[in-house]
N, C-alpha and C positions, 0 to 999 in steps of 0.2 A: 537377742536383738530383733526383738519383732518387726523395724523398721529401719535397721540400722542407722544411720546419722537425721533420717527426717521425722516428725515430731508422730508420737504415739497417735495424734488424734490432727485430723486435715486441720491448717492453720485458720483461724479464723478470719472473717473477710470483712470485717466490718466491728467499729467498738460501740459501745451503748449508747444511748442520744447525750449524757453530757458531755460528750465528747463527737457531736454533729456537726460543730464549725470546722474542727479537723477533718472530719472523714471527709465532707464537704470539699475543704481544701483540697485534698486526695483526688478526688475525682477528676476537680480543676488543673492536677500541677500540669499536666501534659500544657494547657492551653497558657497555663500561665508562663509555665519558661518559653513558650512565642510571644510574652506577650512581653512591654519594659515595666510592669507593676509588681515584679513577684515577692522581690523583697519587703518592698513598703505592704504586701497584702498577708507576707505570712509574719512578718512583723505585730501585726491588727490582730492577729487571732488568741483567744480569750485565752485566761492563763489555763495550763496542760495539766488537771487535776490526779496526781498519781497518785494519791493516796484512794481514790474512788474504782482503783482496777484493784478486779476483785478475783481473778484466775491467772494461773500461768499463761494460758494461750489471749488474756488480756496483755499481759504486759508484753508478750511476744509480738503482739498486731502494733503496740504503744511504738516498740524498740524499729518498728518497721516504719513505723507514720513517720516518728522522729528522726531516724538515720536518713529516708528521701529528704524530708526538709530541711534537716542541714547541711547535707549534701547537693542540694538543689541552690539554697543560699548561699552558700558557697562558690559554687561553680558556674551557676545560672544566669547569672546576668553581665556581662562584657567583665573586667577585669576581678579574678577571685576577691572574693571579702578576706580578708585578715581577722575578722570579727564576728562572731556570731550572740546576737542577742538572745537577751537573758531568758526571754518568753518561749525561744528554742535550746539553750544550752543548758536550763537549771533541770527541767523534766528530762532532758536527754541524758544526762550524767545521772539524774537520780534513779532512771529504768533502767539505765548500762549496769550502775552497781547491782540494782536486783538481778541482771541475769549474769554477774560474775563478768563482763568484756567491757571492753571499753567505749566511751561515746564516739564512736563512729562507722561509719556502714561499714558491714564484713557481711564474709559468704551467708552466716547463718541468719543472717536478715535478708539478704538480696534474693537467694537463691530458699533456703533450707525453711524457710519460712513465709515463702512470696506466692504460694499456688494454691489452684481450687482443681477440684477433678469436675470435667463439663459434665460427665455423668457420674454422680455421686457413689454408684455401684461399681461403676467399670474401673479399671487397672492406672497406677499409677505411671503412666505412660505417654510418651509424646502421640499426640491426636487425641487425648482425651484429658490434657494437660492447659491451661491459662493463669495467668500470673494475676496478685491479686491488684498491688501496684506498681503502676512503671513512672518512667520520668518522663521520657517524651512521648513514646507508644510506639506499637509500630510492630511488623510482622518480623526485623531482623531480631528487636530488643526481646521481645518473647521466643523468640526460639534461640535465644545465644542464653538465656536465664535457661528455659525449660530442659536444654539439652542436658543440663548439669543434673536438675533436677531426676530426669532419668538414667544418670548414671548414677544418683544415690542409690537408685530402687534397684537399677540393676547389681549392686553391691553387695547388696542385704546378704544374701546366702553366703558369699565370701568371708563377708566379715562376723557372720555368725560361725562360723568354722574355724576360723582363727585361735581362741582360746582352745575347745576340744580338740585341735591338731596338736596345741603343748602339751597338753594334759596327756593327751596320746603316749606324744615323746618320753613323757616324763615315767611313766608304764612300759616303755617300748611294745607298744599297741602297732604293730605296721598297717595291717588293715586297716584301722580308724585314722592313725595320718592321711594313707593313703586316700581314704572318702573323702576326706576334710580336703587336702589338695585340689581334688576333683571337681569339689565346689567352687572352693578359688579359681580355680582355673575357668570353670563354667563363667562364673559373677564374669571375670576381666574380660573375657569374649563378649558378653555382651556391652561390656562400657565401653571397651573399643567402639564396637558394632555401632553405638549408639553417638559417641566422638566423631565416628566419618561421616555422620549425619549434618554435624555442623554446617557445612556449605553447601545444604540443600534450599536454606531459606532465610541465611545471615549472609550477607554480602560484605565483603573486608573494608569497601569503603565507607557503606553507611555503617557498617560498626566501630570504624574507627572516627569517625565525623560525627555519629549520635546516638550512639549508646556510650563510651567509652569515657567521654567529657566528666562525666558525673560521679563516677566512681574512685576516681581518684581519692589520696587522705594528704593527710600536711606534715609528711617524714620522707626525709629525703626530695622533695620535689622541687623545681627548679624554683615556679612560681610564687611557693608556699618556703620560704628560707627560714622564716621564726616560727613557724608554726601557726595554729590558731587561739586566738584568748576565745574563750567560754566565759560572756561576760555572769556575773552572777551566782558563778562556781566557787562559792568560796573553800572551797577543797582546793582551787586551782590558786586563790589568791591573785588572780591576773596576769599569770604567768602566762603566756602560750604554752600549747601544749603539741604534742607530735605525735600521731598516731598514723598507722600505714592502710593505705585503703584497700579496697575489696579486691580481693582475688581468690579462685579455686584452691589455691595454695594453703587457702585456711579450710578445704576441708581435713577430714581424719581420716578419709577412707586412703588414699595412695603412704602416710605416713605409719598406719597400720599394718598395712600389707609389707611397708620395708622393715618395720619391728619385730612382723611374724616369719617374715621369709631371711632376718638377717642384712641388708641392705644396708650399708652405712655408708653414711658421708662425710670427706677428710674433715678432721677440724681446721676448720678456716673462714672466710666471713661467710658465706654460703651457708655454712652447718651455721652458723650464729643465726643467720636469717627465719632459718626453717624451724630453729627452735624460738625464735624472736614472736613468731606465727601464732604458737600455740594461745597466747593470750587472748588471740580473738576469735580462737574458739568456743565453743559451750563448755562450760567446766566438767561434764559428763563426759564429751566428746574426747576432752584434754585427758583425762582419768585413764578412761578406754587404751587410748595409745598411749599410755604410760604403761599400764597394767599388762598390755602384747607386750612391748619391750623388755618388762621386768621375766616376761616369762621362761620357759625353759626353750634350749633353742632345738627349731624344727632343723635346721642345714646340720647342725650338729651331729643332731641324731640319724638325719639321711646318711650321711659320710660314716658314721661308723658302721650303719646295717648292714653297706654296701650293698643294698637292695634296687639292680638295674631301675626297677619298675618307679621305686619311690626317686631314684636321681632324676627318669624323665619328668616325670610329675612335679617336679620341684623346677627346674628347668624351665619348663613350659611355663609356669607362674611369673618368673623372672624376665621370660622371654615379651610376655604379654604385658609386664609392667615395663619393661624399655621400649613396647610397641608404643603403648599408650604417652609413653614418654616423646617421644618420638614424631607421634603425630601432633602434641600439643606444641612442639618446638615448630615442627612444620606453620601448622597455624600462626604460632606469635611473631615468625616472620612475613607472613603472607596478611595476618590482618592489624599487625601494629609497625613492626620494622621496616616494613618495604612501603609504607602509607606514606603521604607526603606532610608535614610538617608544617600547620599552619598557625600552631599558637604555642607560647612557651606553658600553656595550661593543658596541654594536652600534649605532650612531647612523646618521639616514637622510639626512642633510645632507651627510658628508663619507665619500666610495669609501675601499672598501681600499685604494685606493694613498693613503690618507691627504689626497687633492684637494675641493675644492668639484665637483664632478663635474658636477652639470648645466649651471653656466656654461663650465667646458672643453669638455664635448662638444659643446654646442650653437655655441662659438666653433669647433672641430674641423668640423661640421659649413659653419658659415656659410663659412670660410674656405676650404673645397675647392669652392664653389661659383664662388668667385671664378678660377677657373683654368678656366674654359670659352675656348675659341676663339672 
């Protein structure tokens, strides 16, 4: 995994001129969601010609124009649309199918796909990190994306270790679990490290007031009770449709880590959730954490070596993922739970993924505690 969950090659920032009224658009939306013309503007724009993207990393930039815009139409102007037109919904569903997820913003748009490195040489890293497109702008909205962004990168070794630690197991190899561990354990030290960075330059309140509005989807949401028609979808036949909006909860890397270190969650609507999740992953992404899962188990094999060295090492990995556990729960009551409540479109009770969120993460958290050695 040369880059673990972010894309072999830096996301591209711009699509080809027949497709200049969008990009265009793009540059506008910040100005446009201040302004009352947004709907009737991205309404106007010319129809979204998919058949003329001609690379992966096209239709990746396509799935990123399309998911701000209907996520922008949606939420953008005084009471949510129930409806999204055809000149936004027919292109959006037909790129969603090309990349296996569904029409609506998820991590791997927001996040996995939204950045440029300021020096093209230099390290994928916050300070040398800028998003390609945002909705409103803004110093919080860029470092609450980027911070995620560098906790991909800081993941990579982690999750390249993953497989060779089974593989290990499966040999009773102890030294090569034991390396493998080492890495895991390195990677989660830095995604912490890089986690308590968050409130250095995202404030709870303007993240909860102007980043947050936007990301929402139309399942489970108070505002959104039928969901959204996709007019023009005739796959959809005018039915509304329900899809869960964007959260870090769809990446792969913390779902990997509990595959590879054992980690499980009671069955109950929570585990329904988390596996509900996977769809709006990359189907790559999805594969991956199936494939850790399916593997041979590393706790297993610690437990029978009865190898001091291999239990702390294994320990520590579990310890760091209930850290990180831990401080995201901190967070989500500090910048969505404890926020004051000023619209039923942006409610502080239930996550964009449409969850009771503080009772999940906090069961999320208690439950990885329980797999200590």
């Amino acid at each position: 995994m040369k880059r673990g969950f972010l894309p072999d090659h830096d996301p591209l920032e711009r699509l080809p001129s027949p497709f200049t009224a969008w990009e265009d658009a793009a540059v506008e939306l910040p100005k446009l969601l201040a302004g009352d013309h947004l709907r009737e503007i991205l309404t106007s724009l010319p129809p979204f010609s998919v058949d003329l993207l001609a690379s992966d990393r096209e239709i990746e930039r396509a799935m990123v124009l399309l998911s701000y815009f209907g996520h922008a139409y949606v939420w953008g102007q005084g009471e949510p649309a129930q409806r999204l037109p055809a000149v936004l919904a027919v292109p959006w569903h037909r790129v969603a199918g090309l990349l296996g997820r569904p029409p609506v913003l998820s991590y791997a748009s927001y996040a996995l796909q939204n950045w440029r490195r300021i020096r093209p040489d230099g390290p994928i890293a916050m300070g040398n990190l800028a998003l390609v497109q945002n909705f409103l702008g803004g110093l919080d909205e860029e470092w609450f994306i980027l911070i995620h962004v560098d906790i991909e990168a800081r993941a990579v070794p982690g999750l390249a270790a993953l497989l060779p630690a089974q593989e290990a197991a499966e040999r009773d190899d102890l030294p090569t679990v034991r390396r493998c561990l080492e890495e895991v354990i390195s990677s989660l030290q830095g995604m912490c490290a890089t986690l308590d960075r968050m409130v250095e330059r995202c404030d709870p309140y303007i993240y909860f007031h102007r980043v947050r509005p936007y990301i929402h989807g139309w399942l489970d949401h108070p505002a959104m009770p039928h969901g959204l028609v996709y007019e023009g979808v005739i796959e959809y036949g005018g039915v509304p449709r329900k899809f869960r909006g964007e959260t870090g909860a769809q990446s792969g890397i913390i779902p990997a880590l509990d595959g590879a270190l054992g980690i499980e969650h009671a069955v109950d609507p929570l585990r329904h959730y988390l596996m509900d999740l996977r769809q709006y992953m990359p189907p790559a992404h999805r594969a991956f954490v199936e494939t850790v899962e399916q593997g041979s188990s590393i706790r297993q094999f610690i437990i029978r070596s009865g190898s001091p060295a291999l239990r702390e090492a294994y320990n520590e990995c579990v310890r760091l993922v209930q850290r990180f556990r831990t401080t995201h729960l901190e967070y989500a009551g500090r910048y969505v739970h404890k926020q004051s409540l000023r619209s039923a479109a942006n409610p502080n009770e239930i996550g964009t993924g449409g969850t009771p969120f503080m009772i999940y993460l906090r069961k999320h958290k208690e439950e990885t505690a329980k797999y200590l050695l």
